[in-house]
C-alpha positions in Angstrom: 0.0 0.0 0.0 1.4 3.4 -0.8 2.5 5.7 1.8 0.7 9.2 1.9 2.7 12.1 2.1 1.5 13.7 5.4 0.7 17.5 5.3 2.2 19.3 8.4 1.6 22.8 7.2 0.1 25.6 9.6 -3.5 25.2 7.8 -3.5 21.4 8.2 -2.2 22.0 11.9 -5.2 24.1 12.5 -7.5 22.0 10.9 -6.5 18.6 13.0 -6.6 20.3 16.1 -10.0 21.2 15.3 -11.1 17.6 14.0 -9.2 16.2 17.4 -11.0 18.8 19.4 -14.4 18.0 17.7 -13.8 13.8 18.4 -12.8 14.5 22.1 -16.8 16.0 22.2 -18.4 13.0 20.1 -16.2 10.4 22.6 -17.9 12.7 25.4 -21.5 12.1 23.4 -21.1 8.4 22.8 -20.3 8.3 26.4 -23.6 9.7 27.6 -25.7 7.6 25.1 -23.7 4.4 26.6 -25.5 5.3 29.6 -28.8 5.3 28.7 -28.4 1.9 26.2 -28.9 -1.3 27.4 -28.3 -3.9 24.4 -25.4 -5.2 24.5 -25.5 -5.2 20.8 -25.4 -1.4 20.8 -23.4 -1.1 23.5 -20.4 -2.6 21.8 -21.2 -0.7 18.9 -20.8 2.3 20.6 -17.2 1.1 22.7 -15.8 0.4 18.4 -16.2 4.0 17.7 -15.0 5.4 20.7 -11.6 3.0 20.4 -11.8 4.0 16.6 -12.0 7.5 17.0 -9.2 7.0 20.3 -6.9 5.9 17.4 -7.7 8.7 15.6 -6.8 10.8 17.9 -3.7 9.3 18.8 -2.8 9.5 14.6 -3.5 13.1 14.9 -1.2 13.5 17.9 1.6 11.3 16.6 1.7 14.0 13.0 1.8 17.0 15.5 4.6 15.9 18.4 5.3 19.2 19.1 1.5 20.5 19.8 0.9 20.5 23.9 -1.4 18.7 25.7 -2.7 22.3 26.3 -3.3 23.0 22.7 -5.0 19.6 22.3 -7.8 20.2 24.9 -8.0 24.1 23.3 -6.4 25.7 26.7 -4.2 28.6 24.6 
């Protein structure tokens, strides 16, 4: 599989904070529906996004090493 050239630029910066900002409030979301589901079969529906989007996250992180943990959770 070919490797995609990763953009790093200040715009792409910006934007992947936003998008890691925005999944850290639909983890939060998913959450709160967990707690008011009681199928199992939507339950672990709901746990696959959250650890799918908890990759994500860590993806985003891993382009951006030198972005604090401040800047991640929007405390600038």
């Amino acid at each position: 599989m070919d490797e995609k050239d990763e953009d790093k630029s200040e715009k792409s910066r910006k934007n992947h904070l936003k998008y890691y900002r925005s999944l850290d409030r639909t983890i939060i979301d998913i959450k709160n529906e967990k707690t008011q589901e009681s199928e199992n079969v939507i339950l672990n529906h709901l746990d696959k996004r959250i650890e799918a989007m908890e990759e994500d996250k860590k993806r985003i992180k891993e382009m951006f090493p030198d972005i604090t943990d401040e800047e991640w959770n929007g405390n600038t």
